[in-house]
C-alpha positions in Angstrom: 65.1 -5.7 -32.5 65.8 -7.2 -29.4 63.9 -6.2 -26.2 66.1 -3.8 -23.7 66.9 -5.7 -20.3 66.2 -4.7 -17.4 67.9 -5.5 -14.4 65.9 -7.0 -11.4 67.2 -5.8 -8.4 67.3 -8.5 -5.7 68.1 -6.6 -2.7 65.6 -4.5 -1.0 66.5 -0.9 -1.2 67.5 0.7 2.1 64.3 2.2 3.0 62.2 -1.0 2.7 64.3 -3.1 4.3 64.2 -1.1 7.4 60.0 -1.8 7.1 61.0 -5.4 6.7 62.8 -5.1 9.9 59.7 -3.7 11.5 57.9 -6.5 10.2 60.4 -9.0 11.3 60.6 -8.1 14.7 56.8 -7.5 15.1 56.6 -11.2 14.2 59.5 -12.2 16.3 57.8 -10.9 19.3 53.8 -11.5 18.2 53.2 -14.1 15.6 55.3 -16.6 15.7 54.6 -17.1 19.7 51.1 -16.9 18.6 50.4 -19.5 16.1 49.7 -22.5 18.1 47.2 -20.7 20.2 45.7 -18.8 16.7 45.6 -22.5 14.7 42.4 -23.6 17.7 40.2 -21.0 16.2 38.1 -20.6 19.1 36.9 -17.5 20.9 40.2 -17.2 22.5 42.0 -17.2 19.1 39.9 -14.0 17.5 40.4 -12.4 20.9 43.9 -12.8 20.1 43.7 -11.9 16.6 41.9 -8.7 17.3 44.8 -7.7 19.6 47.3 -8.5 17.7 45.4 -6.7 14.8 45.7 -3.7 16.9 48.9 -3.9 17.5 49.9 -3.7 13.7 47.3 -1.1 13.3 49.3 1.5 15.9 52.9 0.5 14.4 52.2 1.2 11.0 52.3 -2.3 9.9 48.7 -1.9 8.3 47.3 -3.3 5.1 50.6 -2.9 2.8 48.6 -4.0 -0.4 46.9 -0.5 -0.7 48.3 2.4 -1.4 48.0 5.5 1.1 45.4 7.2 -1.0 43.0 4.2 -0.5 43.8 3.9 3.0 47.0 1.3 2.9 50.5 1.8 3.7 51.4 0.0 0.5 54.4 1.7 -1.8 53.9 -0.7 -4.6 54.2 -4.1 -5.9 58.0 -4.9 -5.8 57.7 -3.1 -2.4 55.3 -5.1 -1.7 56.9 -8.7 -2.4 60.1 -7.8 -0.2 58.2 -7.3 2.4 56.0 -10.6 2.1 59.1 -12.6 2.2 58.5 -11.6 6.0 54.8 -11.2 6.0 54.4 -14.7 4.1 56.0 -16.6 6.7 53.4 -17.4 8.9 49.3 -17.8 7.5 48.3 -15.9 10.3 50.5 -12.9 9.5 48.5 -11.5 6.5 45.6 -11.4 8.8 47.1 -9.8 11.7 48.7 -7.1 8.9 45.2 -6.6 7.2 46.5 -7.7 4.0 44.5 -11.2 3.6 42.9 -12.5 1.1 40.5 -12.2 -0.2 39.7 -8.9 1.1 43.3 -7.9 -0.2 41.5 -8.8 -3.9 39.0 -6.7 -3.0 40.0 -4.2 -1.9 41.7 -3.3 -4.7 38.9 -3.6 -7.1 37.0 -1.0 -5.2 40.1 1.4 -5.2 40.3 0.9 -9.1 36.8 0.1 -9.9 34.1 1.8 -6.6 32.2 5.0 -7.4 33.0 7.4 -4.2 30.0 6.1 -2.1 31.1 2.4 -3.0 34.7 3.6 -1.6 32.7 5.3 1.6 30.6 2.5 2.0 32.3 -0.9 2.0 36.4 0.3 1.1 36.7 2.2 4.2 35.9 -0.2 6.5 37.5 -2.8 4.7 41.0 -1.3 5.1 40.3 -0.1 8.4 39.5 -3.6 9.7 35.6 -3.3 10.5 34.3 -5.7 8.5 35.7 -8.4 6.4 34.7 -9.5 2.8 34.2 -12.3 0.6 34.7 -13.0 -3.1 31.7 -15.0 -4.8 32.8 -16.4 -8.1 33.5 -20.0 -8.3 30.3 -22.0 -9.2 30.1 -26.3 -8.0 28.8 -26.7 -11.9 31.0 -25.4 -13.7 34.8 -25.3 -14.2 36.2 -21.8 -11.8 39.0 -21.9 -14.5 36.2 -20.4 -17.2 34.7 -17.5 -15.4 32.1 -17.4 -18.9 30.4 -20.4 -18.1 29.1 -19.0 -14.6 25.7 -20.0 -14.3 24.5 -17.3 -11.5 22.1 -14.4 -12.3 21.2 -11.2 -11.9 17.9 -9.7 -13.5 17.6 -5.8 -13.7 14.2 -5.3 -12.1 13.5 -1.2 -11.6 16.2 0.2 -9.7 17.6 -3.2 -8.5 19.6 -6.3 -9.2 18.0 -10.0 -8.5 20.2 -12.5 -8.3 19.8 -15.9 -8.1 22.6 -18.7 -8.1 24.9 -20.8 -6.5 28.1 -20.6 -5.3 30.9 -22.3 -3.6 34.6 -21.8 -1.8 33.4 -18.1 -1.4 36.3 -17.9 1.2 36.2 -16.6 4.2 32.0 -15.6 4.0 31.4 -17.0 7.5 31.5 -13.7 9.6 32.1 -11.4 6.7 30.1 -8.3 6.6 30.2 -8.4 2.3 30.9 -10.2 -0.9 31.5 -9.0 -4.3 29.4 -11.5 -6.8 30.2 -12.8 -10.0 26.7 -12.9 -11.7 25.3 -13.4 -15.4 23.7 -9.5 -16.1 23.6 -9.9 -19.9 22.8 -13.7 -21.5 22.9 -12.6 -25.1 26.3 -10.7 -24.9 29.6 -11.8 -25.7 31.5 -14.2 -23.7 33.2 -12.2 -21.7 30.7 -9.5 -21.8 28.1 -11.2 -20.0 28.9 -11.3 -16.5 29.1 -7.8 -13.8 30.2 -7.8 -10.6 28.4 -7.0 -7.5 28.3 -5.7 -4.1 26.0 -8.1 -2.0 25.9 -7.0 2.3 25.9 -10.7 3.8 23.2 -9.8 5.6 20.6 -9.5 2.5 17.4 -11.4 2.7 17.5 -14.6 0.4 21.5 -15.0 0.9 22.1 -18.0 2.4 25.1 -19.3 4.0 24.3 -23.2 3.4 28.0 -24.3 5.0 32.0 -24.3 5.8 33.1 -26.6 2.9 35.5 -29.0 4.9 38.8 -29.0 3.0 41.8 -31.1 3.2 39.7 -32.1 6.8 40.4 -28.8 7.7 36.9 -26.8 7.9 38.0 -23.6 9.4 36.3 -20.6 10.9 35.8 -17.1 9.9 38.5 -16.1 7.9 39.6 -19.2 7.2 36.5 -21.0 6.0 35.5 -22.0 2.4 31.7 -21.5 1.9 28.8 -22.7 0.0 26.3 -19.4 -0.9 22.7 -19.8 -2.3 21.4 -16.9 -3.5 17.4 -16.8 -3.9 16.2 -13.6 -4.9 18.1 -11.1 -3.6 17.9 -8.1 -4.1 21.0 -5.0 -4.1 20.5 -1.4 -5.6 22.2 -0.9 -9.3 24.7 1.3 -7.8 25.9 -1.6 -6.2 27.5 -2.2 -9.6 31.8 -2.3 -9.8 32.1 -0.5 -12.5 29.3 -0.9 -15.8 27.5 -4.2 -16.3 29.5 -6.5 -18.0 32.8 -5.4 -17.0 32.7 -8.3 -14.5 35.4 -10.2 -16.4 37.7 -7.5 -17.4 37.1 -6.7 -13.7 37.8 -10.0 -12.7 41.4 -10.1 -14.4 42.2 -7.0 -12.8 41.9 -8.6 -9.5 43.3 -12.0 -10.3 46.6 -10.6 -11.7 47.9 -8.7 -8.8 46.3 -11.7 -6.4 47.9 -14.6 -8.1 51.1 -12.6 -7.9 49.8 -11.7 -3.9 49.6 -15.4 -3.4 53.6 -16.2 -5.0 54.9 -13.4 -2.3 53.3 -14.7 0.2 54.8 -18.3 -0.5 58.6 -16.8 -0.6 58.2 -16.4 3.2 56.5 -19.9 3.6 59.3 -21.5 1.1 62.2 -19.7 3.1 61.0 -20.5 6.5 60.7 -24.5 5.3 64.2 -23.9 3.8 65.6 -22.7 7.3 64.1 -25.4 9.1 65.0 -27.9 6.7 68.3 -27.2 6.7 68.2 -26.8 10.7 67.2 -29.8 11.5 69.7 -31.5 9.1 72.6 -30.5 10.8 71.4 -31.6 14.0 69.7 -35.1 13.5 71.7 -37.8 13.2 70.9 -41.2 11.7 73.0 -44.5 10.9 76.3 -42.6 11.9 76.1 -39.2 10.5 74.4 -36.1 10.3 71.2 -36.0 8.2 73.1 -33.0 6.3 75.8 -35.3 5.7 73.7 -37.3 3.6 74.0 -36.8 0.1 70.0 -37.3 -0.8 69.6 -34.7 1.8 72.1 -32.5 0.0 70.4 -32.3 -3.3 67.4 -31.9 -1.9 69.0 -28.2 -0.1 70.8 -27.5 -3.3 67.4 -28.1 -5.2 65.6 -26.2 -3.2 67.8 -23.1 -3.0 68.3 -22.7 -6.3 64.1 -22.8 -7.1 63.6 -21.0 -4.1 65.7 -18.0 -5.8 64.5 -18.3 -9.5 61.3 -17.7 -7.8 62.3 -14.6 -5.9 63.9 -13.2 -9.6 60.6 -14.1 -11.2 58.2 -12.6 -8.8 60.3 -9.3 -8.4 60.8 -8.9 -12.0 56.7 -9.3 -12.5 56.6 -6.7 -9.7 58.3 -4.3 -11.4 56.9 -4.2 -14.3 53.3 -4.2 -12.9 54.8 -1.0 -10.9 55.6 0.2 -14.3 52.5 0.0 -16.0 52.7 -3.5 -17.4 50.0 -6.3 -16.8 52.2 -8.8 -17.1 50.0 -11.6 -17.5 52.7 -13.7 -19.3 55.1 -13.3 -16.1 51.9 -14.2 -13.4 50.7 -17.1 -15.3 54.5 -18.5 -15.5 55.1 -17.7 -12.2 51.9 -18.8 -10.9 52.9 -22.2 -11.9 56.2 -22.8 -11.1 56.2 -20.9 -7.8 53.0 -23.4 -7.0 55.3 -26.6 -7.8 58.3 -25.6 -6.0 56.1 -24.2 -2.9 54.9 -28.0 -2.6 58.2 -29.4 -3.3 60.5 -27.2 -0.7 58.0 -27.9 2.3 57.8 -31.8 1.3 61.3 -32.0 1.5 61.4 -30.3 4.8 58.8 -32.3 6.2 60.9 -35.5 5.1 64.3 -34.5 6.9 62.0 -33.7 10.1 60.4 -37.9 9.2 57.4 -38.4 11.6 58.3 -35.0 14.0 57.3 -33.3 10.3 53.4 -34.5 10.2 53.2 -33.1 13.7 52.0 -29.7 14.8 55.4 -29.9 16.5 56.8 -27.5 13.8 54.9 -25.3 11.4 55.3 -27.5 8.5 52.7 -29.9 9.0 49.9 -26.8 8.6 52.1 -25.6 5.8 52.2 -28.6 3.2 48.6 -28.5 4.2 47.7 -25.0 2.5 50.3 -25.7 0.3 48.2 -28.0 -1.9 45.4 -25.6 -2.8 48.3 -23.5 -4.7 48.0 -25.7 -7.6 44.6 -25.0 -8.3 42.6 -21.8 -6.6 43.3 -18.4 -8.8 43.7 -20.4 -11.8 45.3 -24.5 -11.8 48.6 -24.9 -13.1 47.3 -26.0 -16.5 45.3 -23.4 -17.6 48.5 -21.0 -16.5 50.6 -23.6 -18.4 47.8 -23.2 -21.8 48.7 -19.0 -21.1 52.3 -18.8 -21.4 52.3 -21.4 -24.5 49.7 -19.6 -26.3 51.2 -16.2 -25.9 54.8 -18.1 -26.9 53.4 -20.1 -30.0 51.5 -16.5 -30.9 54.7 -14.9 -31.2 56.0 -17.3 -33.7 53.0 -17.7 -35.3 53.5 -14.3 -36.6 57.2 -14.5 -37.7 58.8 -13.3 -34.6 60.6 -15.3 -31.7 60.2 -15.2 -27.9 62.5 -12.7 -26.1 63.4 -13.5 -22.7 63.9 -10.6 -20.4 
């Protein structure tokens, strides 16, 4: 029996694509004016950030990830994705709309997951914009790509956790007012049993923040940094719990779905904008008697793009869908994880070869771009682990006498 299609709806409807207007222009007349000055990171850049954070705050333009009942002004995932084809276009846009990650992550694992005081406590001021927040997961020891080999504890003593470990690219912990911790609870259960997650206020005894893990020579500040944790005996009430002990993993899926599908929207807007000025620039420059567009390397490399750069929009709206529908849609994130990663990396290279030397510049966005554009392939999962997914689930299919239905 074959699976019923369902038709994925390119277009924004009416409605949301009056909001992606609002967006548009609020970047037209903020962001993108901003970005030079916001890429220093100094004092005067947060200043900056703070008012432009404001800004977005009074217009409505506020964390779009969440819905309205946990403080957003999200209307779902496919929603959602149309409006990052805006949102995604600058790296400093997803800050200024309070919609960054990791606190995006997060704050959607307290929504699910937090107990009421949890939600008080650390969700409201998360969505509001007092604090920020890391995510504390990835170990220097062991592979981030297998979440049960984490090597961090935390021993039930009384009433409180102790956790001791060490941890690294917990992004974005320098200035952060919490973190949400990966840590071993239960040795002796299962696999993917073993592990809870954890509310930890950066400001516990025994956290230490050792440093900014330079990456790409880019070490960052705030928001923007990568950081090596040590944790020596510190100590958080039980109730800091998401959730029951050992639900870390299960917890952990639930908020790398919908933020490796977070990170694909976010890379339309970045693949579009290198689109536009690739193709720009083209039809101005000229070299050896013609226009670079009139140049038939050149050509492919347009036609290439626009046809990858739209098989990612189909993929990411029709995962968007059906997580609005109920559907997890691991198969759809993992495939789209992947691909959207490659052709990210491969649309903002080309760019940055029609601009030739003006390209590795800060002259145009793109230099920053191919920069961030790297990590893609590996944080939330590298390519070939979300390559090993979609085959498995395939091969499981017609293991079991069936056949692979593409919808």
């Amino acid at each position: 029996m074959l699976t019923p299609v369902v038709a994925v709806e390119s277009a924004p409807p009416a409605e949301i694509e009056a909001l992606r207007e609002r967006y548009a222009a609020f970047m037209a007349e903020h962001v993108y004016p901003a970005e030079r000055a916001l890429a220093r990171e100094d004092d005067d850049a947060e200043r900056l950030i703070a008012d432009l954070r404001a800004r977005a705050k009074a217009e409505g333009l506020w964390a779009p990830h969440l819905p309205p009942e946990a403080g957003g002004s999200g209307r779902g995932f496919l929603a959602y994705a149309f409006l990052n084809e805006v949102i995604g276009r600058s790296t400093w846009a997803q800050l200024v709309f309070n919609c960054q990650a990791p606190d995006a992550g997060n704050g959607e694992i307290l929504h699910l997951f937090g107990t009421r005081e949890q939600k008080e406590r650390w969700l409201r001021p998360l969505v509001e914009g007092e604090v920020r927040s890391f995510f504390s997961m990835t170990e220097p020891d062991v592979p981030g790509s297998d979440p049960t080999t984490l090597r961090t504890t935390a021993v039930r003593e009384g009433d409180e956790w102790v956790i001791d470990g060490h941890k690294w690219f917990s992004s974005a912990a320098e200035g952060a007012g919490f973190g949400i911790v990966m840590a071993v609870t239960d040795p002796a259960a299962a696999p993917h049993r073993r592990a809870s997650q954890i509310i930890v206020p950066a400001d516990a005894p025994g956290l230490e923040l050792v440093r900014a893990v330079p990456t790409l020579g880019h070490r960052g500040r705030g928001w923007s940094t990568h950081c090596e944790l040590r944790y020596r005996g510190v100590r958080v009430p039980l109730e800091n719990t998401l959730g029951e002990p050992g639900d870390g993993f299960r917890i952990a899926q639930k908020r790398l779905g919908p933020g490796r599908i977070h990170h694909v929207m976010r890379w339309l807007g970045q693949m579009q904008r290198a689109f536009e000025l690739l193709c720009g620039y083209a039809l101005e420059r000229e070299a050896f008697g013609s226009r670079l567009a009139d140049k038939q390397t050149v050509q492919n490399w347009i036609a290439d793009s626009a046809a990858e750069i739209q098989a990612c929009r189909l993929l990411t709206l029709d995962a968007a869908r059906k997580i609005d529908a109920g559907d997890e849609a691991r198969v759809e994130i993992s495939l789209l994880k992947f691909y959207a990663a490659r052709v990210l990396n491969e649309v903002i290279d080309r760019a940055v070869q029609v601009h030739g030397a003006r390209g590795l510049t800060d002259e145009t966005p793109l230099a920053g771009m191919l920069l961030q554009a790297r990590g893609a392939r590996i944080y939330d999962g590298p390519d070939e682990v979300h390559r090993m997914v979609v085959s498995r689930r395939i091969l499981q299919e017609f293991e079991a006498g069936g056949a692979w239905t593409f919808s």
